[in-house]
C-alpha positions as CSV (number, residue, x, y, z in Angstrom):
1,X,0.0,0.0,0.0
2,X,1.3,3.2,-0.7
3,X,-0.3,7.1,0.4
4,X,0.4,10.2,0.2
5,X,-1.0,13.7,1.3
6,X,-1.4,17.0,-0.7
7,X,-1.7,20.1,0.7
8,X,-4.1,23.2,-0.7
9,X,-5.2,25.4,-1.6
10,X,-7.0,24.0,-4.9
11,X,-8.4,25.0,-7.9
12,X,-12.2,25.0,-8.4
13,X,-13.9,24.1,-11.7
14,X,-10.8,22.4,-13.3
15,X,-10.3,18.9,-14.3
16,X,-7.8,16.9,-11.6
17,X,-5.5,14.5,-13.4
18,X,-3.6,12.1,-11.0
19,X,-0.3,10.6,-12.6
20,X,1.6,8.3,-11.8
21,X,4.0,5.6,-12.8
22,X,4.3,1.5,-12.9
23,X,6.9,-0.4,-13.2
24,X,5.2,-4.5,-13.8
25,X,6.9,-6.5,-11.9
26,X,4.8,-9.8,-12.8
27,X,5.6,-13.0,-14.9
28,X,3.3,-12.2,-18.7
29,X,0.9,-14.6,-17.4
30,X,0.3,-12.7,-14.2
31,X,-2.0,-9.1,-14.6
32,X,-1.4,-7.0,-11.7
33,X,-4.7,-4.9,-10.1
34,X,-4.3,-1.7,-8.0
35,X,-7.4,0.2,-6.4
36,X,-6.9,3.5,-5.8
37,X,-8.9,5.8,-3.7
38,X,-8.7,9.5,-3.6
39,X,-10.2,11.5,-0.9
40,X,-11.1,15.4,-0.5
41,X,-10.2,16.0,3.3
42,X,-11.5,19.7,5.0
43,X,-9.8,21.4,7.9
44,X,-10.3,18.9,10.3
45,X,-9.1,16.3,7.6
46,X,-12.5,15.0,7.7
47,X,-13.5,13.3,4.5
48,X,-15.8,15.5,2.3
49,X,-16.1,13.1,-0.6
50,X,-14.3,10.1,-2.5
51,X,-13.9,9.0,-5.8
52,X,-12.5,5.5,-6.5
53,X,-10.2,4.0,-9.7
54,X,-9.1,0.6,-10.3
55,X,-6.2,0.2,-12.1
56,X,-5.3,-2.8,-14.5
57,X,-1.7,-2.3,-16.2
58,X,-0.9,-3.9,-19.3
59,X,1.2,-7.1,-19.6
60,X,5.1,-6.7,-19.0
61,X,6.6,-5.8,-22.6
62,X,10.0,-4.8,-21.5
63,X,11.5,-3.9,-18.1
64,X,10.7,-0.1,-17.8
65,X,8.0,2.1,-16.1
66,X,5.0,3.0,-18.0
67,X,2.8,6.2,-17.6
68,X,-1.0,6.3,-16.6
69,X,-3.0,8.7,-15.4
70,X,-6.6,9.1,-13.9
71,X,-9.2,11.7,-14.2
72,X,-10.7,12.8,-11.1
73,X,-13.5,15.4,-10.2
74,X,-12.4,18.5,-9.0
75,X,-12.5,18.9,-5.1
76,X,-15.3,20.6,-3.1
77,X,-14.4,24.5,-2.1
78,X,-14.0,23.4,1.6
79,X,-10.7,21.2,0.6
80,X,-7.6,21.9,2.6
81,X,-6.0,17.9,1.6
82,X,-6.5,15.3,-0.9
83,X,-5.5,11.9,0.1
84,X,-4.5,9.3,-2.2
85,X,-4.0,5.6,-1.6
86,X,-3.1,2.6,-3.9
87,X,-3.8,-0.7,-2.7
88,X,-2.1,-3.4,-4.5
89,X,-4.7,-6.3,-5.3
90,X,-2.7,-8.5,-6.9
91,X,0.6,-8.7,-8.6
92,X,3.9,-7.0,-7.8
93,X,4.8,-3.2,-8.9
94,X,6.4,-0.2,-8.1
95,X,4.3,2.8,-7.9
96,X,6.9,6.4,-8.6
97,X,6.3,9.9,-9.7
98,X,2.8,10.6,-8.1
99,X,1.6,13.8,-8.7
100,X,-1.9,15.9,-9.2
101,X,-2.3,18.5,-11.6
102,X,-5.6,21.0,-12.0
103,X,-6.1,21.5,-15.7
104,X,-8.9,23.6,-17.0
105,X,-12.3,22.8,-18.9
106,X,-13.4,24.7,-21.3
107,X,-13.5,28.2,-21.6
């Protein structure tokens, strides 16, 4: 399991995109799965909402870390910290270079 905390302030009415990077550390006939779970935390870093991604990385090509990235809603206005944990399901993997970034939508 891996987690990590993010401190505000945040951007209201953007897009969130969460990257991140896997390295598959499973045999071709093994698929790894990771849940991940991303929570808007107020003041009192009590949750304010969730929003959930399961993660499925393609079968081992070569040994190297691959991109991926997840689209998440944007947090409430009372948001002071986002949480995010992967929990590995199955398989084996290195998680790396986890990072959240607001990008506008629309105009």
């Amino acid at each position: 399991m891996l987690s990590q905390t993010i401190s505000g302030p945040f951007e209201h009415g953007c897009a969130y995109y969460l990257y991140f990077r896997i390295f598959n550390m499973n045999p071709m006939k093994v698929t790894p799965f990771i849940y991940a779970q991303i929570a808007y935390l107020d003041e009192t870093n009590r949750i304010l909402t969730t929003t959930e991604a399961q993660i499925e990385p393609r079968h081992k090509f070569r040994d190297r870390f691959n991109r991926f990235y997840v689209i998440v809603p944007p947090p409430p206005a009372t948001t002071r910290n986002i949480a995010l944990v992967f929990a590995l399901v199955r398989g084996s993997i290195i998680i790396e270079n986890v990072r959240l970034k607001a990008r506008r939508v629309g105009s």
